[in-house]
C-alpha positions as a printed Julia matrix, in Angstrom:
87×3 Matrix{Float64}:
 -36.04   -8.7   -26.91
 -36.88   -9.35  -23.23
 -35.86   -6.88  -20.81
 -34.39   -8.42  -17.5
 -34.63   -6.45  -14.23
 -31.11   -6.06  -12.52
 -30.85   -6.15   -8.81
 -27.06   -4.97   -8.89
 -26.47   -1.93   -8.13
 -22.53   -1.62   -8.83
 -22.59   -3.72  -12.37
 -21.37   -2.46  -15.2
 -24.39   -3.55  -17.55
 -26.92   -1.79  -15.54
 -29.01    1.1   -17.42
 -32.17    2.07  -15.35
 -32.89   -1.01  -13.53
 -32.59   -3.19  -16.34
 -29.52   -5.3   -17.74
 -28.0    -4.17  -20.68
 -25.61   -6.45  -22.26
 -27.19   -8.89  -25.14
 -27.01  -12.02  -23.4
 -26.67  -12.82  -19.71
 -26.01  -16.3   -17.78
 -27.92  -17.28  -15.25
 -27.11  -20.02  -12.53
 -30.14  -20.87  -10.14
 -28.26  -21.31   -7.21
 -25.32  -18.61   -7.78
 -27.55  -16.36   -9.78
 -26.22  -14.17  -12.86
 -23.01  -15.25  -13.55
 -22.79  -12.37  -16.32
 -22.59   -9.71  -13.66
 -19.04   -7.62  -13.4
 -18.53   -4.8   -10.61
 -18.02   -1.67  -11.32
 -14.83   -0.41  -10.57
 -14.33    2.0    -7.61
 -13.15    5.14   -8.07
 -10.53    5.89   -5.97
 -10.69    9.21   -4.13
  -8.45   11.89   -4.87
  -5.82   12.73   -2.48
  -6.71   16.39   -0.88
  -4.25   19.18   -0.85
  -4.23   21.05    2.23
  -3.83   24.55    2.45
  -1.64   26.13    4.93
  -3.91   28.19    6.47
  -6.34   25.19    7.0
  -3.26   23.13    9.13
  -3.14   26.43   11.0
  -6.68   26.85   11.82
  -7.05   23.0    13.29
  -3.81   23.62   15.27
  -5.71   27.07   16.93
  -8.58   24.65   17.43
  -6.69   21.86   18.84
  -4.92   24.94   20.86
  -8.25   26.23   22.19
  -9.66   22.91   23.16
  -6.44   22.74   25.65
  -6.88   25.62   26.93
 -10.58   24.87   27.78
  -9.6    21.56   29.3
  -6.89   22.92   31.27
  -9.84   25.46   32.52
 -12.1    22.84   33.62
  -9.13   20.88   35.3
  -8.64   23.5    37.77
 -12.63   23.9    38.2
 -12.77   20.6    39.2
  -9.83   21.2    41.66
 -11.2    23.9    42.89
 -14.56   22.28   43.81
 -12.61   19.45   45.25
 -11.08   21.65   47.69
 -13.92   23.11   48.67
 -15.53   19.89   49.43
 -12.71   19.02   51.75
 -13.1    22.32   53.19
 -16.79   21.5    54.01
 -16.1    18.31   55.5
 -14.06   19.42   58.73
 -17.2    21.44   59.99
């Protein structure tokens, strides 16, 4: 039996490279008309643990607070600037 190379990756016949149902149908122009995706697999919903919520709201919290920091760097520097333009 001839062995024909399969250049889908998602069917459902495909076992190492080569098709593996008994007979196949080929169309020159729309090519093999035996091929049938595979069907996703949906992924699983993920359970979140409390204490994981809790760390990415101390996160979130932190990157505030380190935003808030640079605000008033940059307000600071722009008052200096000021400063240094009246000489």
């Amino acid at each position: 039996m001839p062995r024909v190379r399969c250049r889908y990756v998602d069917c459902v016949y495909l076992e190492s490279g080569f098709c593996g149902t008994d007979q196949i149908d080929l169309d020159p122009e729309l090519g093999c008309l035996t091929y049938t995706q595979e069907e996703e697999e949906l992924p699983k919903e993920v359970e979140w643990e409390e204490e994981e919520v809790l760390d990415e709201e101390e996160k979130d919290e932190e990157w505030d607070e380190d935003l808030e920091e640079l605000d008033e760097d940059f307000e600071d520097e722009d008052e200096d600037e000021d400063e240094d333009e009246d000489w």
